[in-house]
C-alpha positions in Angstrom: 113.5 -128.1 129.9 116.5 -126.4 130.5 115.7 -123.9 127.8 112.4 -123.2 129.5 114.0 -122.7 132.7 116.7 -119.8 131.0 113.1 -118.3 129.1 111.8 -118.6 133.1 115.2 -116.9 134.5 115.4 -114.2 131.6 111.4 -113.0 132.1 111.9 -113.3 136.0 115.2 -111.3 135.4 113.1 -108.6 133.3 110.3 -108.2 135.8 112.4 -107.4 138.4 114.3 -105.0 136.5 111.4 -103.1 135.2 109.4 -103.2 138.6 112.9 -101.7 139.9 113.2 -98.7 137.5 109.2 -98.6 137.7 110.2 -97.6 141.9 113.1 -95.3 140.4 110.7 -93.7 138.5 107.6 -93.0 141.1 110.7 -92.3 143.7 112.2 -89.9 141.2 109.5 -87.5 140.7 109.2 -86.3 144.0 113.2 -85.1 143.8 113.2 -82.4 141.1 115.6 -80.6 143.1 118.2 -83.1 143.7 121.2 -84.3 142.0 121.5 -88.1 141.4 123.4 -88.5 144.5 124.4 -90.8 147.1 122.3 -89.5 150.0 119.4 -89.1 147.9 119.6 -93.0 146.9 120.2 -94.1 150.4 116.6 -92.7 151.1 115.4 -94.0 148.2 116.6 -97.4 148.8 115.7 -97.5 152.4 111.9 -96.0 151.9 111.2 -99.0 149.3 112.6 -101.0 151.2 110.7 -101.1 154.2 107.4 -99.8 152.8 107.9 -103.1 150.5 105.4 -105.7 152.5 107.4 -108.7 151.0 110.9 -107.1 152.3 111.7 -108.5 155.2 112.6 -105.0 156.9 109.2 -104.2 156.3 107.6 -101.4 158.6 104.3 -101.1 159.2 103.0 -97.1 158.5 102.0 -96.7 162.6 105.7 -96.9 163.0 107.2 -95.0 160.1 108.3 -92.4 162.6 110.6 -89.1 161.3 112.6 -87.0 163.1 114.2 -83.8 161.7 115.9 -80.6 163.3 115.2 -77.7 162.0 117.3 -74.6 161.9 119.8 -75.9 159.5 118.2 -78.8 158.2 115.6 -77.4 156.3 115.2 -74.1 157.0 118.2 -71.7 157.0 120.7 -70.9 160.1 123.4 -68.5 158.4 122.0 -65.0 158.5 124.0 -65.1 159.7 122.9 -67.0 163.1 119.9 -68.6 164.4 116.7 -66.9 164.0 115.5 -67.0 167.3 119.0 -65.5 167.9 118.2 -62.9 165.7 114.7 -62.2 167.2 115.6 -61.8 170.3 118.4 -59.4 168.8 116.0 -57.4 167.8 113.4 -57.5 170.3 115.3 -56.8 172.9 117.9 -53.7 171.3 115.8 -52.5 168.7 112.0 -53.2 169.0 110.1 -49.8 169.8 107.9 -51.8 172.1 109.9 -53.3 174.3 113.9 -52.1 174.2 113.0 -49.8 177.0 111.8 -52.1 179.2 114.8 -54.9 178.8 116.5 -56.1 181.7 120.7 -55.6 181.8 120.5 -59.5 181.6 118.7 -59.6 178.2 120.7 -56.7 177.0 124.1 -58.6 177.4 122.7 -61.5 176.2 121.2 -59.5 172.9 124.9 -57.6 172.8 126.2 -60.7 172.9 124.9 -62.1 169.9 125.5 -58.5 167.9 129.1 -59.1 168.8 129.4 -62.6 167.4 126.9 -61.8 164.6 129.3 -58.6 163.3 132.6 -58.7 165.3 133.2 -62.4 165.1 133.1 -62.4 169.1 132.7 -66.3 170.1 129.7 -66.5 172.2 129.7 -67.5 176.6 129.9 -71.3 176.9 126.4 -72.7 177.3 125.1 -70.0 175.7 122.7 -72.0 174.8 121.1 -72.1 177.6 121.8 -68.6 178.2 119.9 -67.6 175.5 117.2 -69.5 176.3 116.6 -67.7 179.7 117.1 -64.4 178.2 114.7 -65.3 175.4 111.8 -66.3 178.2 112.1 -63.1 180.2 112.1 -61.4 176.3 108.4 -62.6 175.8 106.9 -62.7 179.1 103.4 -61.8 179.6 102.7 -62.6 176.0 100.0 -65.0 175.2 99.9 -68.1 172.9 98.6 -66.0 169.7 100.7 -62.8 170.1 103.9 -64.8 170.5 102.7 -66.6 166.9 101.7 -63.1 166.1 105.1 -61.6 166.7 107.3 -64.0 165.2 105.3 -64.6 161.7 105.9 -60.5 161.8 109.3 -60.5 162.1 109.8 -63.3 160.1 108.7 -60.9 157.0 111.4 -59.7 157.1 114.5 -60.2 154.7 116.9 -62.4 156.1 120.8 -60.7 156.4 122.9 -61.9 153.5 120.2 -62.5 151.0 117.7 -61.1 148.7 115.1 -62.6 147.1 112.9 -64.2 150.0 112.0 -63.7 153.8 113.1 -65.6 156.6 109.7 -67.3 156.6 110.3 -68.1 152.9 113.9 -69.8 153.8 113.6 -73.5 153.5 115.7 -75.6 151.9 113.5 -76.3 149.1 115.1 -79.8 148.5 114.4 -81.0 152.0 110.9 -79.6 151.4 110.6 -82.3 149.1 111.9 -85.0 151.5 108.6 -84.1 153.2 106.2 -84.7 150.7 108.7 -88.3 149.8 107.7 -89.7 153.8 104.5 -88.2 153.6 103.2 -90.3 150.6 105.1 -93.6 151.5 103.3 -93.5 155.2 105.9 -91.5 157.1 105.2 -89.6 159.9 108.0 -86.5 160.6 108.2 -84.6 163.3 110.2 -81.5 163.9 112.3 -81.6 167.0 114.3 -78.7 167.3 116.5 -76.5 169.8 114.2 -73.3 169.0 111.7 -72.1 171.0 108.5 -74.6 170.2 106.0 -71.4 169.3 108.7 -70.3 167.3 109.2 -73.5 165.2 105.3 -73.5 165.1 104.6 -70.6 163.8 107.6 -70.8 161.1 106.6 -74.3 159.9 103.1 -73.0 159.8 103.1 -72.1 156.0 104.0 -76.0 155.1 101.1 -77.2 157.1 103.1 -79.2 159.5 100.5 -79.2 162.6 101.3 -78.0 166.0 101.3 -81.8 167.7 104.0 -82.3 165.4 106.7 -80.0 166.4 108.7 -80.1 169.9 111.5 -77.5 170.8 112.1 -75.3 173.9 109.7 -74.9 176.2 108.4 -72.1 179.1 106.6 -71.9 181.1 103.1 -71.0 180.4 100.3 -70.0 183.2 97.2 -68.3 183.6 96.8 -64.4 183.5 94.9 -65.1 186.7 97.0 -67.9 188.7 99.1 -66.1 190.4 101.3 -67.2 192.4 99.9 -70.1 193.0 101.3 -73.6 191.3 99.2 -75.1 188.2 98.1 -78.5 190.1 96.2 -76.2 192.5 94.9 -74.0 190.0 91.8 -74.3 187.7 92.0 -72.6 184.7 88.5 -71.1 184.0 86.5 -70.1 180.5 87.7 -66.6 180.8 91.5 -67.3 181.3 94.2 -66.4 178.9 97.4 -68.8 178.5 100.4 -66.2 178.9 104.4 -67.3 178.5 106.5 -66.8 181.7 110.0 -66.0 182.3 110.9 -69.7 183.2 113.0 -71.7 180.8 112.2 -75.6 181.5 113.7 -77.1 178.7 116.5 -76.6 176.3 115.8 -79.2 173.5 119.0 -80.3 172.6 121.3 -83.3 172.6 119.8 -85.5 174.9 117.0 -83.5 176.2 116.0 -84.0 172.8 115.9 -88.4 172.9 114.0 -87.2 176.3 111.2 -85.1 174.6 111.0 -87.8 171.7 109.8 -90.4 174.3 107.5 -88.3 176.2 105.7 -87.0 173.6 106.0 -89.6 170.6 106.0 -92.6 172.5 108.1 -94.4 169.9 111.7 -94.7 168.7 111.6 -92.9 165.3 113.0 -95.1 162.3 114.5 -91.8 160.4 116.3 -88.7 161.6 117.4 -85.6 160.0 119.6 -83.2 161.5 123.1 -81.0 160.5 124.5 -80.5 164.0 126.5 -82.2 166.6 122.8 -81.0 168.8 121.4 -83.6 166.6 123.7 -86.9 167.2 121.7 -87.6 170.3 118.5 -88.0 168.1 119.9 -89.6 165.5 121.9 -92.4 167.6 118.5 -92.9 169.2 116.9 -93.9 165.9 120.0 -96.1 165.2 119.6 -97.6 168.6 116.1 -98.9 167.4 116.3 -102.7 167.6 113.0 -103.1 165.7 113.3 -101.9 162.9 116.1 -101.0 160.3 117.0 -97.5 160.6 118.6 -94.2 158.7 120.3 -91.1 159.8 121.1 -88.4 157.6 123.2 -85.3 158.5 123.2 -82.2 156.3 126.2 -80.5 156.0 126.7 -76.6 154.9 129.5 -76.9 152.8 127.9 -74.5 150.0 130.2 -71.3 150.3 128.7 -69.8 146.7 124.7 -69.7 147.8 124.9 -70.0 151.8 127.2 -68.3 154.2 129.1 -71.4 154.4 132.1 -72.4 156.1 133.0 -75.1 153.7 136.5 -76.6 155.2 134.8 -76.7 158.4 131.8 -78.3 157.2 133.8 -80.8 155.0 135.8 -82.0 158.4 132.2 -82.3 159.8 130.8 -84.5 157.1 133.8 -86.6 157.9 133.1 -87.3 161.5 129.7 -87.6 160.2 130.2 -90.6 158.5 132.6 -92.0 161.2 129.7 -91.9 163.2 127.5 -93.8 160.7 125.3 -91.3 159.5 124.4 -90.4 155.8 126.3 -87.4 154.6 124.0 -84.7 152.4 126.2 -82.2 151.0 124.2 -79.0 149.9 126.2 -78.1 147.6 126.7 -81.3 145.8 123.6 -82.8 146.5 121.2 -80.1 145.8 120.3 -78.0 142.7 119.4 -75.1 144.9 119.0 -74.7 148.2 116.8 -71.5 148.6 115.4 -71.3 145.1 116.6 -70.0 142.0 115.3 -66.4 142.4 117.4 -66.0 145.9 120.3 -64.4 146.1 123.6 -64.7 148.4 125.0 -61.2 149.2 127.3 -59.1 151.4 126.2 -58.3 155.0 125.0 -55.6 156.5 125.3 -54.1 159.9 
């Protein structure tokens, strides 16, 4: 009996093992472009664990909800700012179409980010926000499609500080594979980002994310034949036209982002993805869901030989990071490239 009983053990100890390195295996084919990592295993770890029926953190896949940020988490940030920043740069001191018909407002605000951008210059406080106005007023009067239109345009173009790709080739090819990971274990990911929404859209486009999928700043948008008069007294006819206004109503970020996640998910994601102290809001949201067992994970830019990385600064980042409870991804030591192997880092030019 007892010899039965180690034969039992031993066979029972031998299934596990192999159904565990059969997981490994189906996990690991999805992460060609990762290191054997820490991060990467957290993920692993938590996405067979609760899309395992028989784990008792099970989740069911109507509430495998995932947030990620998106300037800096996937796609890049340092070239060598933002690029809505950027955009609006170049729309406003530069673009043929419109420079001459710029406000003093969006011109400081456009001079403002060429000073930080080539002089170092730290930017207003709140410029956040500040941006954000200018950036309305920037595309005013444009509608839905031209907006898309405009920034898949500029977004041809080669990002400062590299060559090899565009800025609407810059993801982080890695975290592109994060995506297609949640996608087939029954994850749902939405972007949720500080950029402008049409913005995000029409850069996430080319990965087939869909529109009801990404939230970010929003303007105001109104007919080209309401007026002046208020949208609940207005009825937008067949022959109407959507345009953007020069109203900023929301800046998504921090909070405002937890705020957005409600209103237009309806549910406390179970996964979020971010790199920035913006981000903590969102991700301590998913943390605070009582449901369900929860991850965050916070990229960090500490990759100084392919990025335009500030690496002490992002090491003392990943530090607090972790304080916080968050999982650390380090690009450099995580990833096997970040923007491809045919991309390269270079000197910038103004």
């Amino acid at each position: 009996m007892k010899k039965m009983r180690k034969a039992f053990c031993g066979f029972f100890l031998a299934l596990l093992m192999l159904t565990f390195m059969s997981c490994g295996k189906k996990s690991a084919q999805y992460f060609k472009l990762w290191n054997d990592c820490d991060s990467l295993n957290a993920l692993i770890e938590y996405v067979e664990d609760v899309t395992n029926k028989k784990s008792p953190n099970y989740i069911p896949v109507e509430d495998r909800i995932a947030t990620f940020d998106m300037d800096g988490t996937f796609i890049g940030e340092l070239y060598p700012s933002y690029f809505e920043y950027n955009m609006l740069e170049y729309r406003v001191l530069e673009d043929p179409d419109y420079k001459d018909k710029a406000s003093e407002s969006e011109i400081a605000v456009a001079n403002a980010i060429r000073d930080f951008v080539r002089n170092g210059k730290p930017l207003p406080d709140h410029f956040d926000v500040i941006h954000g106005r200018a950036a309305a007023k920037a595309y005013a009067g444009l509608t839905i499609p031209e907006f898309d239109a405009y920034v898949k345009n500029f977004a041809k173009k080669t990002p400062n500080g590299f060559e090899g790709m565009t800025y609407a080739e810059s993801f982080y090819k890695p975290m592109l594979e994060v995506f297609d990971y949640l996608t087939a274990n029954g994850f749902t990911f939405y972007v949720v980002s500080g950029s402008d929404r049409f913005i995000c859209r029409a850069l996430v486009d080319s990965l087939g994310i869909t529109p009801n999928r990404v939230i970010g700043m929003d303007v105001l948008l109104k007919s080209d034949n309401q007026g002046d008069e208020e949208g609940v007294d207005y009825t937008f006819k067949t022959s109407d036209t959507l345009l953007r206004t020069d109203v900023l109503l929301i800046k998504n970020l921090k909070t405002n982002k937890v705020k957005n996640i409600a209103q237009e998910i309806g549910k406390v994601p179970v996964l979020s993805f971010g790199n920035s102290g913006g981000d903590s809001a969102m991700h301590n949201y998913c943390l605070s869901n009582k449901k369900y067992k929860t991850r965050a994970f916070m990229l960090i830019a500490d990759d100084d030989e392919d990025d335009h990385a500030n690496r002490e600064k992002a090491l003392k980042l990943g530090q607090q990071w972790k304080e916080a409870g968050y999982v650390v991804i380090s690009m450099r030591d995580d990833f096997k490239t970040i923007y491809g192997e045919n991309v390269k880092k270079v000197d910038f030019k103004f």
